[in-house]
C-alpha positions as CSV (number, residue, x, y, z in Angstrom):
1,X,-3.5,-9.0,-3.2
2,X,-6.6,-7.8,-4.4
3,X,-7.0,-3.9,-6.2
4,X,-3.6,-2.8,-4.8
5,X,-2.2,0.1,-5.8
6,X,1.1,1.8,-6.0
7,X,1.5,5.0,-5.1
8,X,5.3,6.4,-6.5
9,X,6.6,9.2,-4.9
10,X,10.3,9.1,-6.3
11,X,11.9,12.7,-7.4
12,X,13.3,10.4,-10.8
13,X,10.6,8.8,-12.7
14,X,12.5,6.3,-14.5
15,X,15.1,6.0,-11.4
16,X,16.2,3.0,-9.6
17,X,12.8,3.0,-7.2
18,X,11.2,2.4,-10.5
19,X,13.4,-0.4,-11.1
20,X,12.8,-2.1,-7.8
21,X,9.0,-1.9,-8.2
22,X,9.2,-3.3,-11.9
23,X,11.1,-6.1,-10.5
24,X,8.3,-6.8,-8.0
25,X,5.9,-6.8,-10.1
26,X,7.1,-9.3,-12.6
27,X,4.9,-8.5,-15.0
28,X,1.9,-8.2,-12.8
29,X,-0.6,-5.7,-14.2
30,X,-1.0,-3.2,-11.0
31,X,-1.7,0.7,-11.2
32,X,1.1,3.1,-10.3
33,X,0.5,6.2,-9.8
34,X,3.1,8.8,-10.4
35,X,3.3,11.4,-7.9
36,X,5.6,13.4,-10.4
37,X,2.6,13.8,-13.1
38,X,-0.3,15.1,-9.9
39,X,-0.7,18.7,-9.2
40,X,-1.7,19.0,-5.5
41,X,-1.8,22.1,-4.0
42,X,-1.6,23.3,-1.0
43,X,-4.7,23.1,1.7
44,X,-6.7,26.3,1.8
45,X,-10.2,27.6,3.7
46,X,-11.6,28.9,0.4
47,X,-11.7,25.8,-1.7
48,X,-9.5,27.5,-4.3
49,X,-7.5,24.5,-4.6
50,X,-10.4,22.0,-5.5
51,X,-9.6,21.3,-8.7
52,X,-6.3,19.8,-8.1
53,X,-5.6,16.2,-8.4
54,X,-6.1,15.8,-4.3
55,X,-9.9,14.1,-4.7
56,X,-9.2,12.0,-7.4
57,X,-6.1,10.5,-5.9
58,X,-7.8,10.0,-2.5
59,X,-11.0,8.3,-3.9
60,X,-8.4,5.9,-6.1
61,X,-6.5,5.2,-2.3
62,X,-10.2,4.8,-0.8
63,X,-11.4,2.0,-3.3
64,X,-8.0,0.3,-3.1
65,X,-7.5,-2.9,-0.8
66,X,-3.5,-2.1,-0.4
67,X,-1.9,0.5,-0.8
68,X,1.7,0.6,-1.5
69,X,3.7,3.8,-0.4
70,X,7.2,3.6,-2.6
């Protein structure tokens, strides 16, 4: 895999999800990102909302080969 990146949706940061994906790894240096620590909003017609962490998360996704949903 080449630029992967994990996407962590678990309600417990530090649960047993986080485990499993540690685990995979083995070591291997690949981002996570922590659903948990992201403020996304809900959408809206006014753009009120654009300067939640929506954008940023979907231009990481977009320059990503995999994505992993966990």
């Amino acid at each position: 895999m080449s630029d992967p990146l994990i996407i962590f949706g678990s309600s417990r940061d530090k649960g047993d999800t986080f485990d499993a994906i540690q685990m995979v790894l083995n070591g291997r240096d690949i981002p996570i990102i922590n659903l948990n620590d992201l403020e996304i909003s809900q959408y809206d017609y006014d753009y009120e909302n654009e300067s939640d962490d929506f954008l940023p998360l979907a231009h990481k996704m977009l320059a990503a080969d995999t994505i992993i949903l966990v």
